[in-house]
NUGUMI-688385 format. One record per residue: x, y, z of N, C-alpha, C in turn. Coordinates in steps of 0.02 Angstrom, whole numbers, padded with zeros to 5 digits, always signed. Layout:
BEGIN
XYZXYZXYZ
...
This chain:
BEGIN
+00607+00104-01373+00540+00132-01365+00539+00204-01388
+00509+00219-01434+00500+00299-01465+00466+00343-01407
+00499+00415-01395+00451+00450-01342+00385+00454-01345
+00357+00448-01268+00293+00464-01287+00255+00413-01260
+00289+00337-01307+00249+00291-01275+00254+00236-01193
+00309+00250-01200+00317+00259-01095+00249+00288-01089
+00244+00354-01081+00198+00400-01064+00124+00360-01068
+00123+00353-01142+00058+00315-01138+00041+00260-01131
+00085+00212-01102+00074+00139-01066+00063+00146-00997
+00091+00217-00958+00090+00225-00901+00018+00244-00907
-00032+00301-00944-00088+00331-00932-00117+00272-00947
-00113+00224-00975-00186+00179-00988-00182+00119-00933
-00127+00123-00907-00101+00077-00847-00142+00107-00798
-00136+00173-00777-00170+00202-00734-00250+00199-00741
-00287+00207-00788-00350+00203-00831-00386+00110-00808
-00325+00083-00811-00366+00019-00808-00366-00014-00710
-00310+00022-00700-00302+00006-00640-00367+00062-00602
-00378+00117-00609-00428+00162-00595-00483+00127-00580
-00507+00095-00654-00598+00058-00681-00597+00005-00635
-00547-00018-00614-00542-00084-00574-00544-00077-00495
-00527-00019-00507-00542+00000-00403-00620+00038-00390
-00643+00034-00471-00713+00082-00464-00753+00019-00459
-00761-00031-00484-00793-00106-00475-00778-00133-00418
-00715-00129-00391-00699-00194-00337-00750-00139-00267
-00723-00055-00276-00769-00047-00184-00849-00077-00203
-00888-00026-00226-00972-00060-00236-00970-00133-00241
-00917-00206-00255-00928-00271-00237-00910-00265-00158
-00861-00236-00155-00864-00233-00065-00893-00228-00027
-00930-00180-00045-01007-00158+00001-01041-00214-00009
-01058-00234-00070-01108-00283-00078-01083-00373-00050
-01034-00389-00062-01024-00455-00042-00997-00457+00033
-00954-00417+00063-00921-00386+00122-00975-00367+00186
-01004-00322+00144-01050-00282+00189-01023-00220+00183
-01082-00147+00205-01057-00089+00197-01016-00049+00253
-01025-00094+00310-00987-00070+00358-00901-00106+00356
-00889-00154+00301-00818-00183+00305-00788-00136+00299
-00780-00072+00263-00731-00034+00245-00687-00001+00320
-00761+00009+00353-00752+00031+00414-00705+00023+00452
-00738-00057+00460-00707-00092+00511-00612-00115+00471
-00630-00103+00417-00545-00111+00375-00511-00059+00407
-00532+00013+00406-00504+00073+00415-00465+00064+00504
-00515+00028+00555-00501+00028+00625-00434-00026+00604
-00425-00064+00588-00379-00100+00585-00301-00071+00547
-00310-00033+00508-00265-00010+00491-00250+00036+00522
-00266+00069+00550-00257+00148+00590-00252+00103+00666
-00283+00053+00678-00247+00025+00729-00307+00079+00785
-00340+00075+00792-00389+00120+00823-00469+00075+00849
-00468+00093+00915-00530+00043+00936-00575+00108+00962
-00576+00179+00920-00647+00219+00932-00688+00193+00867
-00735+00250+00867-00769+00232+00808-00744+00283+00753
-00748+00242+00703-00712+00268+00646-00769+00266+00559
-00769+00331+00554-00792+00322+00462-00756+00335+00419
-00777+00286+00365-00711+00309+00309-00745+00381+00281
-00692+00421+00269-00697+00490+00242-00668+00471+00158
-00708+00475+00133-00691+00482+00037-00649+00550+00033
-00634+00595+00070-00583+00653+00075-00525+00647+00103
-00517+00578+00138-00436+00568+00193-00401+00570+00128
-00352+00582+00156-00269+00614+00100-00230+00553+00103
-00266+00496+00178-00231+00423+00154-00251+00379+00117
-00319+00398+00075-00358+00337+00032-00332+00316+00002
-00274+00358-00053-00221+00313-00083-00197+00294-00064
-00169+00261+00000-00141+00207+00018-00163+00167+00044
-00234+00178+00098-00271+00146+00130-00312+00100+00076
-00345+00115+00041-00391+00087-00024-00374+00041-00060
-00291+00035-00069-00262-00031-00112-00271-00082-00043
-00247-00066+00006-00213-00119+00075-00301-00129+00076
-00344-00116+00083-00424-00138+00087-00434-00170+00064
-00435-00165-00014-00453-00204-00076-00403-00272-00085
-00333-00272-00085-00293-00297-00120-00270-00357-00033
-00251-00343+00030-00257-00352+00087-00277-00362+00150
-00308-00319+00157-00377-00345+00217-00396-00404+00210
-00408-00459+00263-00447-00515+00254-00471-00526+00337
-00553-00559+00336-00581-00573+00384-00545-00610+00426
-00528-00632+00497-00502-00674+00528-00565-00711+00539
-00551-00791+00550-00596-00818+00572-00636-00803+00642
-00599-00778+00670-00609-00745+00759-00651-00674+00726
-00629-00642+00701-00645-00567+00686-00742-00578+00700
-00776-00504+00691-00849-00511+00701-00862-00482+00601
-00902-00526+00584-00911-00511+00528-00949-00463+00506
-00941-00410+00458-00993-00353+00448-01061-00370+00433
-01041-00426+00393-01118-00465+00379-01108-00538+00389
-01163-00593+00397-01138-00648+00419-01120-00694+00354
-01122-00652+00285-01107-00707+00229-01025-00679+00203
-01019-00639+00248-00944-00595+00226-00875-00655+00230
-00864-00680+00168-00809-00731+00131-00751-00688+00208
-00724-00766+00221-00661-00757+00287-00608-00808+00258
-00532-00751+00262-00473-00754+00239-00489-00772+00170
-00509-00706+00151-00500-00693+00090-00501-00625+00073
-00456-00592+00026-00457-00532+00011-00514-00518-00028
-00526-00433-00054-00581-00436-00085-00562-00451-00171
-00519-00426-00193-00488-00451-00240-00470-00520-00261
-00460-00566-00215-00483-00630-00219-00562-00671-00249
-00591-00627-00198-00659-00644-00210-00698-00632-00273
-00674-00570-00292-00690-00517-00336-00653-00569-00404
-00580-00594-00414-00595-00627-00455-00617-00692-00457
-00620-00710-00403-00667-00790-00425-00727-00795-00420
-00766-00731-00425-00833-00721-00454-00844-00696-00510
-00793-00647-00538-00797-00620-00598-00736-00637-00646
-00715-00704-00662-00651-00704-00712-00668-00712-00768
-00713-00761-00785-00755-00747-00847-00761-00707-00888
-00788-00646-00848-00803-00569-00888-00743-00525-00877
-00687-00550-00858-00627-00506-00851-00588-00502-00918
-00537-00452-00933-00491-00458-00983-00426-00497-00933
-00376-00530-01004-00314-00558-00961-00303-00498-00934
-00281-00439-00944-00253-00378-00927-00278-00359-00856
-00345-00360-00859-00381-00347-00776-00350-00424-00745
-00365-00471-00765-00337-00549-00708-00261-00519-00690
-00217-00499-00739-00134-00504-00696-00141-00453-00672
-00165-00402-00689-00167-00337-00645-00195-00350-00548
-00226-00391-00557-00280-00427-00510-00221-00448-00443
-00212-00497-00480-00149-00558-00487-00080-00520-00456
-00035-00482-00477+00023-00418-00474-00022-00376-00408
-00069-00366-00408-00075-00332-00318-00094-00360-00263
-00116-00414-00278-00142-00460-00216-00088-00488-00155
-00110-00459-00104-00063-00491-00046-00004-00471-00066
+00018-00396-00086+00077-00356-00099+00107-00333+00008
+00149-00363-00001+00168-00325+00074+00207-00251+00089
+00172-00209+00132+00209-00156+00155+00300-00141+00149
+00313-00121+00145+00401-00100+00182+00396-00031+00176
+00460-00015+00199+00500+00056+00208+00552+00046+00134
+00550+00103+00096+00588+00128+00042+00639+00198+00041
+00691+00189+00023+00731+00282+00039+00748+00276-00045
+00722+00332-00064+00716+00360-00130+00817+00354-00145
+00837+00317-00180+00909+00314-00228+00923+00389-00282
+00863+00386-00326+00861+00425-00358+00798+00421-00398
+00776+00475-00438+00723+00471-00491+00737+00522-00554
+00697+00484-00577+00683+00510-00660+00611+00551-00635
+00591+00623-00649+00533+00631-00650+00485+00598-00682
+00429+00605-00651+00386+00573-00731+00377+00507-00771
+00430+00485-00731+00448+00411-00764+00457+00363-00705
+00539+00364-00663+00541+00301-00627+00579+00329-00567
+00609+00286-00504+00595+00282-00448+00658+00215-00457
+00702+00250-00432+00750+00202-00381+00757+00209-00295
+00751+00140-00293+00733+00128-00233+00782+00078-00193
+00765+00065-00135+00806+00015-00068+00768+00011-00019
+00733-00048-00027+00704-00070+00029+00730-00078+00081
+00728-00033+00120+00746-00026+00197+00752-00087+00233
+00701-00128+00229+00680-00191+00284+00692-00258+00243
+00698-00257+00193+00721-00324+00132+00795-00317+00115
+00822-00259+00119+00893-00232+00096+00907-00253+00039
+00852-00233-00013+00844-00243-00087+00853-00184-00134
+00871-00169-00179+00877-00099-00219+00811-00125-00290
+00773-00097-00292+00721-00125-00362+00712-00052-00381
+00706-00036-00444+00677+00014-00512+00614+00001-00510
+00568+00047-00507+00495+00045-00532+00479+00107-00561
+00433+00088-00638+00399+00140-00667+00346+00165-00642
+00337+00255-00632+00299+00278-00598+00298+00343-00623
+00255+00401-00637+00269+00449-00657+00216+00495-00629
+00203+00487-00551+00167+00545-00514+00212+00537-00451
+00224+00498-00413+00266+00507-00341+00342+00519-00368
+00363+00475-00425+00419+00518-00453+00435+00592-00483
+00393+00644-00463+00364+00697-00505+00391+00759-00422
+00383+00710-00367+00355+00763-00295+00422+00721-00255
+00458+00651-00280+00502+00650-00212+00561+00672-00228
+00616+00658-00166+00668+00671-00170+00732+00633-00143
+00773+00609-00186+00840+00592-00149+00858+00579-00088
+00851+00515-00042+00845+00531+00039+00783+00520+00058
+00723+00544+00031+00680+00534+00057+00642+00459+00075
+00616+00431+00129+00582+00400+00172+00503+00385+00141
+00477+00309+00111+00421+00316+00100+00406+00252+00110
+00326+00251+00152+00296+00190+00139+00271+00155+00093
+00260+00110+00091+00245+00062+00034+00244-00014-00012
+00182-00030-00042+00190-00100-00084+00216-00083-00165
+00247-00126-00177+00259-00156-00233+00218-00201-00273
+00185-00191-00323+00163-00250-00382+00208-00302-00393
+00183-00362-00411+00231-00413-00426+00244-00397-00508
+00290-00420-00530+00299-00402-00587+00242-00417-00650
+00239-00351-00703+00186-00369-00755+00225-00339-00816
+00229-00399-00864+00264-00370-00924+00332-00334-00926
+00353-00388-00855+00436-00369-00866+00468-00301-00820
+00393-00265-00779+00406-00208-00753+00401-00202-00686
+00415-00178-00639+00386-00178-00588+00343-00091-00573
+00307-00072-00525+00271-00020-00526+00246-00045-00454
+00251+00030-00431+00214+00052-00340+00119+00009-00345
+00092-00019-00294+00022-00027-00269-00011+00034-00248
+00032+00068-00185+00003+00102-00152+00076+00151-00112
+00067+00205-00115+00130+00245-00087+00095+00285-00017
+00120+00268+00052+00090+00345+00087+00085+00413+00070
+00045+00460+00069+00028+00510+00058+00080+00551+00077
+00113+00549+00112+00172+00583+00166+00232+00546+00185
+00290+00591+00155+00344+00566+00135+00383+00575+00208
+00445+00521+00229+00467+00533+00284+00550+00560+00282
+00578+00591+00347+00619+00624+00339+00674+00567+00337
+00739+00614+00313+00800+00555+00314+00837+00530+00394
+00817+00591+00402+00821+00558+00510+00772+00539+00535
+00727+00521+00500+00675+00443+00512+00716+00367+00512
+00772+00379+00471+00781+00300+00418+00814+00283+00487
+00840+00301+00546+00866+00260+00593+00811+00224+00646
+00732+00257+00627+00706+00213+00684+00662+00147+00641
+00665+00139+00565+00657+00102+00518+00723+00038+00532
+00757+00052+00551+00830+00044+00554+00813-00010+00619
+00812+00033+00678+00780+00009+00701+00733-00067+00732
+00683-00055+00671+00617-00097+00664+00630-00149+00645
+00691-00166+00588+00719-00201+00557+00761-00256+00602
+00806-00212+00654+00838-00256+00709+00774-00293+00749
+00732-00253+00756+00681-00314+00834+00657-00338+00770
+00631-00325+00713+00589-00398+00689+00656-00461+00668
+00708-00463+00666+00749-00496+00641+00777-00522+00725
+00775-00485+00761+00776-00532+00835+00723-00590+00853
+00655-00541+00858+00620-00581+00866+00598-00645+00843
+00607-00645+00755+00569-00694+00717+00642-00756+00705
+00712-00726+00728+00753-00796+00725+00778-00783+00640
+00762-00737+00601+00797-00740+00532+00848-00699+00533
+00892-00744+00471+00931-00680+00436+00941-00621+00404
+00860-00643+00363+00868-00578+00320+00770-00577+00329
+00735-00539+00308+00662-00522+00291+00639-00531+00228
+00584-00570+00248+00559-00603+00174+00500-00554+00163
+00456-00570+00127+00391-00555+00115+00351-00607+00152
+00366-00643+00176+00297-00672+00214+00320-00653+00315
+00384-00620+00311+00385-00585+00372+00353-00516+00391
+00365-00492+00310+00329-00433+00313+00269-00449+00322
+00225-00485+00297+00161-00492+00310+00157-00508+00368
+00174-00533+00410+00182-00566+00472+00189-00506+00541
+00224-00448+00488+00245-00393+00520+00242-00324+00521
+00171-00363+00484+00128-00287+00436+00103-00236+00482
+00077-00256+00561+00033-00212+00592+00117-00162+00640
+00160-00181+00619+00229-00147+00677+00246-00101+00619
+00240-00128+00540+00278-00085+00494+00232-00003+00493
+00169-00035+00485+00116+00017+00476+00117+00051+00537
+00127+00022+00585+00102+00067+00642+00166+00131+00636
+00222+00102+00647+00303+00131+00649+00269+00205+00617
+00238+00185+00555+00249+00235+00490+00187+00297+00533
+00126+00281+00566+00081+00300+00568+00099+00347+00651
+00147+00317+00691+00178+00364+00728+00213+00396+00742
+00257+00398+00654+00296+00458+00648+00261+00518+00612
+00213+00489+00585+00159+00534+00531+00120+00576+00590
+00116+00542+00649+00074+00588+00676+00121+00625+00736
+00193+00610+00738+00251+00650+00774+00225+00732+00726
+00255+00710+00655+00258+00744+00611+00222+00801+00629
+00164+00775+00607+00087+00858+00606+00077+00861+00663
+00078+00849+00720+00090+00883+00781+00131+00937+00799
+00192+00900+00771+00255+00959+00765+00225+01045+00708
+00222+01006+00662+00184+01070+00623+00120+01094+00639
+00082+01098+00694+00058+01113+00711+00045+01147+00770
+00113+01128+00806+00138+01155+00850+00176+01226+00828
+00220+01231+00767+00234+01272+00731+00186+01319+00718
+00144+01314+00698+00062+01358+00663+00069+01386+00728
+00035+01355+00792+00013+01378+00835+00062+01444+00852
+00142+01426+00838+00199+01477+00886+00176+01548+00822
+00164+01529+00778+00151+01605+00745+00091+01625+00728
């Protein structure tokens, strides 16, 4: 591959994946209802106040794929509207109303994020700008993915949440990364998480349909060390 064009498979990758999250929210609102996002947001944050999505949270990039690409109505759940499609993602829906007018490129793109499951990742090493070696914490898998913005800000050791795309064109590449990277004396209560879900569920090893199974313990784990975290630094602020 001559330099350069990495670079520009990654920017038009980003470009198409962009146009495609700018179509799927406004079908959300519209086929979903405008309060689904909402009620998506209480579920992920795991929170029974009332909650609005803020277009300014610093977690939309991660929250916004798991919405679009994950969220699905339970049949039990209360629907935002009463025609709101149940167990189904919106990306589901989204393409079996619109495949027709799609490019192949938008269908596998579609296709590669749908029902992507969470894990814990500790950064191996990186290439700036480019890629991201990784080890799935909770799969005890090592995978390479091209990426050239979270590879740009992490580091060696470092602790991150996150989905994986299924493979497209031979590559693999991040869904959605948390906003906030975790420390390396985190990885023992990941560590942890790994022993009770592997007690509880009777396996040997963790699949992807455990993770899914074990999505609301992975997220939560991540979401109460995130908020150990800025407490602590804020506790800091306060001492000076």
């Amino acid at each position: 591959m001559k330099s350069g064009q990495g670079d520009t498979g990654n920017r038009l990758f980003r470009e198409m994946e962009a146009a495609l999250m700018e179509r799927m929210l406004p079908f959300a609102d519209e086929v979903y209802g405008e309060d689904a996002i909402d009620q998506a947001l209480l579920l992920f944050l795991d929170d029974e106040g009332a909650i609005e999505f803020d277009a300014a949270d610093p977690l939309n990039p991660f929250f916004l794929p798991w919405f679009l690409f994950n969220w699905v109505i339970e049949p039990t759940d209360v629907r935002p509207i009463p025609e709101a499609p149940v167990n189904k993602t919106i990306a589901e829906t989204f393409l079996e109303r619109n495949e027709a007018s799609l490019s192949a490129d938008t269908i596998a793109l579609i296709k590669a994020s749908n029902r992507r499951p969470l894990s814990f990742f500790e950064i191996l090493d990186t290439v700036p700008g480019k890629s991201l070696q990784l080890h799935d914490l909770l799969q005890d898998t090592k995978l390479e993915v091209e990426d050239d913005s979270a590879s740009i800000s992490l580091h060696k050791g470092d602790i991150i949440i996150g989905s994986i795309m299924g493979e497209m064109n031979g590559k693999l590449r991040p869904l959605a990364i948390g906003p906030f990277s975790l420390e390396a004396s985190d990885r023992a209560e990941v560590i942890e998480l790994k022993a009770e879900i592997l007690a509880n569920s009777g396996e040997k090893a963790i699949t992807e349909v455990t993770l899914h199974q074990q999505e609301a313990f992975v997220l939560g784990l991540y979401l109460d060390i995130l908020d150990a975290m800025l407490d602590e630094q804020d506790d800091e602020v306060l001492k000076h």
